[in-house]
GUDREN-675414 format. One line per 8 residues: number of its first residue (from 1); their letters; for each residue x, y, z of C-alpha. Coordinates in nm, 2 decimals, m for minus. Layout:
BEGIN
NUM	a	X:Y:Z  ...
This chain:
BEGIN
1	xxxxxxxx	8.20:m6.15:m3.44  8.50:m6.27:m3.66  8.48:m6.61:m3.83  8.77:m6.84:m3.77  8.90:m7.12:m4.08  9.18:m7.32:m4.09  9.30:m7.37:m4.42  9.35:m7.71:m4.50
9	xxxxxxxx	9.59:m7.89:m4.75  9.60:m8.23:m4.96  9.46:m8.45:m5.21  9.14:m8.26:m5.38  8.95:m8.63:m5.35  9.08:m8.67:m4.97  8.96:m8.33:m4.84  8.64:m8.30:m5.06
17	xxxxxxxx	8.59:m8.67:m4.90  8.62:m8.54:m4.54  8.40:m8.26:m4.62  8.12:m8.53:m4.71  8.17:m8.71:m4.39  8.22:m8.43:m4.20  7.88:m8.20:m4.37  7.69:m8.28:m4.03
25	xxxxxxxx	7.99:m8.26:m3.75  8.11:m7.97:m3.59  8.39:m7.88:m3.68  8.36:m7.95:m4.08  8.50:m7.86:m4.38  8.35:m7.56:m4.63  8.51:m7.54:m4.97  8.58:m7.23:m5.15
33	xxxxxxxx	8.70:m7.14:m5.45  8.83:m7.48:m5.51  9.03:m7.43:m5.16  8.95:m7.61:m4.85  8.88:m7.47:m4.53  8.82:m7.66:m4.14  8.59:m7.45:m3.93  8.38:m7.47:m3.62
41	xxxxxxxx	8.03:m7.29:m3.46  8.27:m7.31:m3.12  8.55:m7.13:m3.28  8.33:m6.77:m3.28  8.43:m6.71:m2.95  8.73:m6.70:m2.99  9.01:m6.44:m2.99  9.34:m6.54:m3.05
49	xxxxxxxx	9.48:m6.75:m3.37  9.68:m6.96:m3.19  9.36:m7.05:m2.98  9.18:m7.18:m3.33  9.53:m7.35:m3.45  9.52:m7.55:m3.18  9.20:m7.72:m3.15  9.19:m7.71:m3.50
57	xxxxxxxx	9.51:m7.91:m3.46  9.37:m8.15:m3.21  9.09:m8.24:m3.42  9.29:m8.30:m3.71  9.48:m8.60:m3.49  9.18:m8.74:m3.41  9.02:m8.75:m3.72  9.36:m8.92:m3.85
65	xxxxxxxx	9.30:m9.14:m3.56  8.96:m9.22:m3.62  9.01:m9.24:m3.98  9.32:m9.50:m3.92  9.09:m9.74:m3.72  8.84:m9.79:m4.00  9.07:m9.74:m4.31  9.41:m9.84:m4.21
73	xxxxxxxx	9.58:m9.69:m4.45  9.69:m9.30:m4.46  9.82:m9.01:m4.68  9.96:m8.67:m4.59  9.74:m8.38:m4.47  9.91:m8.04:m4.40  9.72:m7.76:m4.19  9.85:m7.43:m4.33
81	xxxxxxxx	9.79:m7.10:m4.15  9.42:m6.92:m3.97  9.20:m6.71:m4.19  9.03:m6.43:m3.95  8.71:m6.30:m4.14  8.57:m5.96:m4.01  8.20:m5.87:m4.03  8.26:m5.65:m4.29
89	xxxxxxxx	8.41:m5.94:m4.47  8.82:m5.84:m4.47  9.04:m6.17:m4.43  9.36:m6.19:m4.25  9.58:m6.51:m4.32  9.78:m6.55:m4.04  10.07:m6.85:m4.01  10.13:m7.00:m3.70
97	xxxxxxxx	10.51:m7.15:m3.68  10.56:m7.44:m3.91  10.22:m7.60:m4.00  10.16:m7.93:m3.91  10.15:m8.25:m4.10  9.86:m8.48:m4.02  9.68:m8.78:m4.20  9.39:m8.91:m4.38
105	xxxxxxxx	9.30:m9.19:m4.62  9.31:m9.19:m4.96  9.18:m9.40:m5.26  8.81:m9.41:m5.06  8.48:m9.60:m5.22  8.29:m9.27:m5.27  7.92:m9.24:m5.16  7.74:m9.09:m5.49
113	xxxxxxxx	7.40:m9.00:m5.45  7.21:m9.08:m5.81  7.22:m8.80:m6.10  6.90:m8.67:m6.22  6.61:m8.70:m5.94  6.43:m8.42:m5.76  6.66:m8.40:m5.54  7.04:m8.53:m5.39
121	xxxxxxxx	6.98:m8.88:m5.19  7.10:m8.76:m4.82  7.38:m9.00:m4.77  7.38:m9.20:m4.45  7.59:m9.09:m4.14  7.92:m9.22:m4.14  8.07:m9.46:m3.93  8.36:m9.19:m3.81
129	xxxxxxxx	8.09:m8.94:m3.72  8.02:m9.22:m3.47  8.39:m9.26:m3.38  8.41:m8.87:m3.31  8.10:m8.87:m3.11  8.23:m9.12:m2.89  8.57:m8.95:m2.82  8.39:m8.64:m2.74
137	xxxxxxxx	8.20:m8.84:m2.45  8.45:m9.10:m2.33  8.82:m9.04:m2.32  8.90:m9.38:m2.31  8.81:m9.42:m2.71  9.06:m9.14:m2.75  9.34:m9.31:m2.57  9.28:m9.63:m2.77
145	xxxxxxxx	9.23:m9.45:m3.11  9.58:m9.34:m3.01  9.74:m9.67:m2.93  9.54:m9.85:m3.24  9.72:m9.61:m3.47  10.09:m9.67:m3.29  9.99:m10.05:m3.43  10.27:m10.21:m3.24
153	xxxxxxxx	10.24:m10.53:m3.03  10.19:m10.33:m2.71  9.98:m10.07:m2.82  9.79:m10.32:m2.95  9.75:m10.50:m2.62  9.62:m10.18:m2.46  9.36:m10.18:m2.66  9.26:m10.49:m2.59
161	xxxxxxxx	9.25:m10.41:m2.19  9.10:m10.14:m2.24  8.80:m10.29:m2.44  8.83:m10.60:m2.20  8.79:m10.36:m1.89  8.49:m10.16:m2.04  8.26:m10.49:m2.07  8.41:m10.63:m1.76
169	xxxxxxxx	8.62:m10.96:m1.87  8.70:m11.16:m2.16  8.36:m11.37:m2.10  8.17:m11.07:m2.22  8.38:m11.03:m2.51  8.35:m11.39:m2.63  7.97:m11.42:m2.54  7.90:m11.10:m2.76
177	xxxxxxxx	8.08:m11.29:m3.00  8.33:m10.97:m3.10  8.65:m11.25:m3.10  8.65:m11.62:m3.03  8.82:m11.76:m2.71  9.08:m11.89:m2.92  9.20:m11.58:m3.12  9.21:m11.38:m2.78
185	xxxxxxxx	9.42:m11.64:m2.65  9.70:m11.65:m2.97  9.68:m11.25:m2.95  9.79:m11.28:m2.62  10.02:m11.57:m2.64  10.19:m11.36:m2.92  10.18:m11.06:m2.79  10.35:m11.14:m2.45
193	xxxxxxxx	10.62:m11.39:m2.62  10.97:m11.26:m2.61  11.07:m11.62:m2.76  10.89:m11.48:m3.06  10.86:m11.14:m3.09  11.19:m11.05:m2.90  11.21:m10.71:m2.82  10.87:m10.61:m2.98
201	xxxxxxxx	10.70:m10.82:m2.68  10.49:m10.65:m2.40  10.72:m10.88:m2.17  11.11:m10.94:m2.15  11.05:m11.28:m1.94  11.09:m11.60:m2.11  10.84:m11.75:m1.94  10.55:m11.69:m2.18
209	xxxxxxxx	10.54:m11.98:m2.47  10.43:m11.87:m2.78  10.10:m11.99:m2.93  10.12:m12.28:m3.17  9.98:m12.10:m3.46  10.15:m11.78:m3.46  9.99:m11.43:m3.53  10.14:m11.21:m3.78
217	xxxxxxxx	10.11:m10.83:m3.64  9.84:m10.76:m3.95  9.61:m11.05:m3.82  9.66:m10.87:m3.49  9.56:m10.52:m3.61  9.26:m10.68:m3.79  9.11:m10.88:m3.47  9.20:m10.58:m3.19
225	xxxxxxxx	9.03:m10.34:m3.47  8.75:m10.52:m3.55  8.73:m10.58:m3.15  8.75:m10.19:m3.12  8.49:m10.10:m3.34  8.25:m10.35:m3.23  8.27:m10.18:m2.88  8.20:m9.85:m3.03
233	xxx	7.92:m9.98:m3.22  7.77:m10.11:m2.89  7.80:m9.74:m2.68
């Protein structure tokens, strides 16, 4: 049965980082020869390269999506071409049309286990193993990974229904103390504003005043992600 990789380009630190996250997740990342590879149990079954390119492909946007939530900040990631291995061990590199260009972090803290005990501390699970879990489980994180990242005004909103319909109302919200009554009502006073946002607003009526204290779009991204993850932490 052939083994399928996906060869993976970037920053040495940003790939050897997602291989460290990634060491007890299927798919993950095996490095050899200094080169970086995505691979998957799941993939063995499969026959055609184009097959592998595009999960691989898939998983790659929502890793940068999961990644985005927690680090907010992103470099480029290019996904080259699919390395068939036979089971006598011959590779074929094939390239499937123009590889793609995703994104991940860089410029990470670094979990270091301590030099010189018996033996490597395991390091603790992290918290996008969690985020990945999630998505594979309820499509609705995966649709708001993907509106976080957009980061606009109305994506930003959907996020916030989306949390808000999951616990059933902003009283839940406020009572598990994720935001205070107060900063959902600015975020939504902003957000729905045309007076101040203009065309960036989630509504073209002027009939929705803006909030007295106006929210910049980064306080926005920090309250609706912190709001985000605090719902993942509770599934």
């Amino acid at each position: 049965m052939a083994e399928w990789r996906v060869h993976l380009q970037g920053e040495q630190f940003d790939l050897q980082e997602l291989k460290e996250i990634l060491i007890r997740h299927d798919p993950y990342i095996i490095e050899e020869d200094s080169n970086f590879y995505l691979t998957s149990r799941a993939w063995d079954k499969l026959r055609e390269p184009r097959e592998v390119d595009g999960q691989a492909k898939a998983f790659i946007q929502l890793l940068e999506n999961a990644a985005y939530l927690h680090l907010r900040d992103t470099v480029p990631l290019t996904i080259g071409g699919v390395v068939r291995i036979d089971d006598d061990g011959r590779r074929h590199h094939i390239l499937i049309a123009e590889p793609g260009i995703y994104t991940i972090r860089g410029g990470r803290v670094r979990l270091t286990a301590t030099v010189g005990g018996p033996e490597p501390i395991e390091r603790p699970e992290h918290q996008l193993i969690k985020v990945l879990r999630e998505s594979a489980k309820n499509p609705l994180v995966v649709e708001a990974l993907r509106f976080f990242h957009k980061g606009d005004w109305v994506s930003l909103y959907k996020v916030y229904e989306i949390v808000n319909d999951e616990v059933y109302g902003k009283g839940e919200i406020i009572r598990r103390g994720w935001l205070t009554s107060q900063s959902i009502s600015r975020f939504k006073q902003m957000a729905q504003s045309h007076e101040a946002l203009g065309d960036d607003a989630r509504h073209a009526s002027r009939k929705f005043i803006p909030p007295k204290k106006p929210m910049s779009i980064h306080e926005a991204r920090t309250i609706i992600g912190d709001l985000f993850l605090k719902w993942i932490d509770s599934l």
